[in-house]
C-alpha positions, -999 to +999 in steps of 0.1 A: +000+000+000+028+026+006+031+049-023-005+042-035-040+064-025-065+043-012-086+023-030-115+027-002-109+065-003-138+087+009-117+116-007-137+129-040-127+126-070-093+111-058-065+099-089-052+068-082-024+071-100-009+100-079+009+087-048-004+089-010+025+118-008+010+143-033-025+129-023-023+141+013-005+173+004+031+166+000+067+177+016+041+204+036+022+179+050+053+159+062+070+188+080+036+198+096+033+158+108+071+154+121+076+190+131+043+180+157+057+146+163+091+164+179+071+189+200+058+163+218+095+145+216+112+174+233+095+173+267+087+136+266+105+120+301+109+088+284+116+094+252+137+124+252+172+108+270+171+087+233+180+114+212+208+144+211+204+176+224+200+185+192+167+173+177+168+191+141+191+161+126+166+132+140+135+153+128+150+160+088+155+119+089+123+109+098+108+135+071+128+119+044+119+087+055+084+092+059+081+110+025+097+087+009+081+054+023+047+073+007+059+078-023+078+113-021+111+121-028+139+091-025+161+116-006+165+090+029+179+064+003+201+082-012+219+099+016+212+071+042+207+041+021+189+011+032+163+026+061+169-006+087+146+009+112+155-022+135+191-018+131+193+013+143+169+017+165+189-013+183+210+005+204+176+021+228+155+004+250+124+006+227+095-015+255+061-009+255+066+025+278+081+039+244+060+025+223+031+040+238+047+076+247+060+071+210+026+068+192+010+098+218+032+120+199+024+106+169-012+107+174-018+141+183+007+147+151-018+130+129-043+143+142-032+179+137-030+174+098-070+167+099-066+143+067-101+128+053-107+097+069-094+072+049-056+086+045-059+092+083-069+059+087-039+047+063-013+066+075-023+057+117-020+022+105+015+022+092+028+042+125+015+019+148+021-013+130+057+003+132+061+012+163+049-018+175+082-037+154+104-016+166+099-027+203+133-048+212+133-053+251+111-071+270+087-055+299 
């Protein structure tokens, strides 16, 4: 499904051939999403001890990643190569205390893009089917 606009789409007159990227408003949209998704980050007593000082680095990766897993711009790929979520993600305790301060952020990030329905619905999907594989230690 990644790259492709839903085939269930509530959206009006939407062109299947036209990826989920440009359907839900393109690199805009992104920023808005993971720009949201880091506010929430940056205070987060859990979550924040993972990352840098720094947060800007982290935040551009996850955009490029995130574009181009829907069908934007290959720009992750071709400055990172391979995206190996696991692999990287490896070296933190990712448990389910992550997981779930990890998808608060990203919900109220979703939800501040108020997307139709169904590319809400597509987009929640993916996130929390991946941040439920990213969990690597025990409870």
């Amino acid at each position: 499904m990644a790259g492709q606009v839903p085939e269930n789409s509530q959206v009006q007159d939407a062109d299947p051939q036209i990826s989920f990227y440009q359907a839900i408003g393109g690199h805009d949209t992104f920023v808005r999403l993971v720009d949201r998704f880091y506010e929430g980050i940056a205070t987060d007593p859990v979550l924040r001890p993972m990352y840098p000082e720094d947060l800007g680095p982290a935040t551009e990766r996850m955009r490029m990643f995130l574009e181009q897993y829907w069908g934007g711009p290959t720009t992750y790929s071709d400055q990172r190569g391979h995206p190996r979520l696991r692999m990287r993600h490896a070296p933190f305790t990712v448990n389910s205390e992550a997981r779930e301060h990890w998808l608060l952020h990203m919900r109220a990030a979703v939800d501040s893009l108020h997307l139709p329905p169904a590319y809400e619905s597509v987009l929640w999907t993916y996130l929390e089917r991946a941040a439920w594989s990213m969990v690597n230690t025990p409870d």
